[in-house]
C-alpha positions, 0 to 999 in steps of 0.5 A: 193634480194639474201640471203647473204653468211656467213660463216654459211649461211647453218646453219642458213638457217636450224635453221629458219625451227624452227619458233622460232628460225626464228626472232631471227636470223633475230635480231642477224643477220649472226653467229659471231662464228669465233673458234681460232685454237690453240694447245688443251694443250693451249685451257684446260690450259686457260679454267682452269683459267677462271673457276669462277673468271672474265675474266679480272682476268683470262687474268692477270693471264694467262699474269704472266703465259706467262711471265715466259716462256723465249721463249715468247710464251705460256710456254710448258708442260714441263716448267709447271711441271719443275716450283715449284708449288709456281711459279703457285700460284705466277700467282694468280691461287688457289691451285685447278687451280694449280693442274689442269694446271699441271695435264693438263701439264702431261696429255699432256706429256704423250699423253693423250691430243691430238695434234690439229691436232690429233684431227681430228681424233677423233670425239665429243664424244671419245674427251669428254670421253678422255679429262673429265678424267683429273683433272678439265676438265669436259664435260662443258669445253671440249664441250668448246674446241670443239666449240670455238678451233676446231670449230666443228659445232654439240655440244649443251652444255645443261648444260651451263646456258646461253644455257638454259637461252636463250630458256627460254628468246627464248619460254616465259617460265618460267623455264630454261629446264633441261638439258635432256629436251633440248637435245631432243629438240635440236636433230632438230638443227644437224648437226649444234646445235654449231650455235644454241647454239651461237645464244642461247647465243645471247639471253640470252645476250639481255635478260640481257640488258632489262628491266623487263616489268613494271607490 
């Protein structure tokens, strides 16, 4: 019977060379991993407000957020930083949030955060080294836009707890890898580690869902 055709059929095929990888796959089933293409200035904005508050949370905020844009859509640079820094806070962003969407805003203003467009232009790691320079945007949350918005195939996000977790819950091990150790590890997943870690964080969701064994 013929293998099934997904949209990352390649790279799931290159991760079953890693035996342990082979039976979660076969678990999970085809790579859900479906990006959303949207402008970068929209994608950093909305990565700031869910930094450590819960999703549901973040969505409302984000909600009072597009409310206060006449147009109806997602409210511009320039009406982020014509809005008095109280309108922001009225959204229910904290002040250090406030500070990152209108830097985010600025950033943009002047060029710094490219176009979605304009990013093909550049690869992983020069999106990384320009974008970790605006204020609350680190190399978490830009490898976050680089998967989840511009779909690119190859980032392994080693410091993402849920990444290290799933190889723990993946190996039998007792302790997560350090970041480090893990992207040696990693090297073998390119061209296609975006998958690997996908699959990663499947893992770690299941190792959530069940019980401890009983002693």
């Amino acid at each position: 019977m013929a293998e099934p055709v997904t949209p990352w059929a390649k790279a799931e095929r290159h991760l079953r060379r890693d035996p342990r990888f082979k039976p979660l796959l076969r678990r999970i089933g085809p790579c859900a991993l479906s990006p959303v293409a949207r402008e970068p200035y929209e994608a950093l904005v909305r990565a700031i407000a869910h930094q450590q508050v819960h999703g549901r949370a973040a969505e409302a905020m984000l909600g009072r957020l597009l409310a206060l844009d006449p147009a109806g859509g997602f409210p511009p640079p320039g009406l982020i930083l014509a809005l008095p820094p109280e309108a922001l806070r009225g959204c229910g962003f904290s002040t250090a949030k406030v500070a990152g969407i209108r830097d985010i805003a600025t950033r943009t203003a002047d060029g710094l955060v490219p176009s979605y467009s304009d990013c093909a232009a550049l690869d992983d790691a020069a999106l990384i080294e320009r974008l970790v320079t605006i204020r609350g945007v680190g190399r978490w949350t830009v490898e976050m836009l680089l998967i989840f918005t511009l779909g690119r195939p190859d980032v392994l996000p080693v410091d993402d707890f849920g990444v290290r977790e799933g190889w723990r819950l993946l190996t039998g091990a007792e302790a997560q890898p350090k970041p480090k150790a893990l992207a040696e590890i990693g090297a073998a997943w390119a061209p296609w580690r975006s998958i690997a870690a996908w699959y990663l964080w499947r893992a770690a969701d299941a190792g959530k869902r069940t019980p401890p064994p009983t002693p």
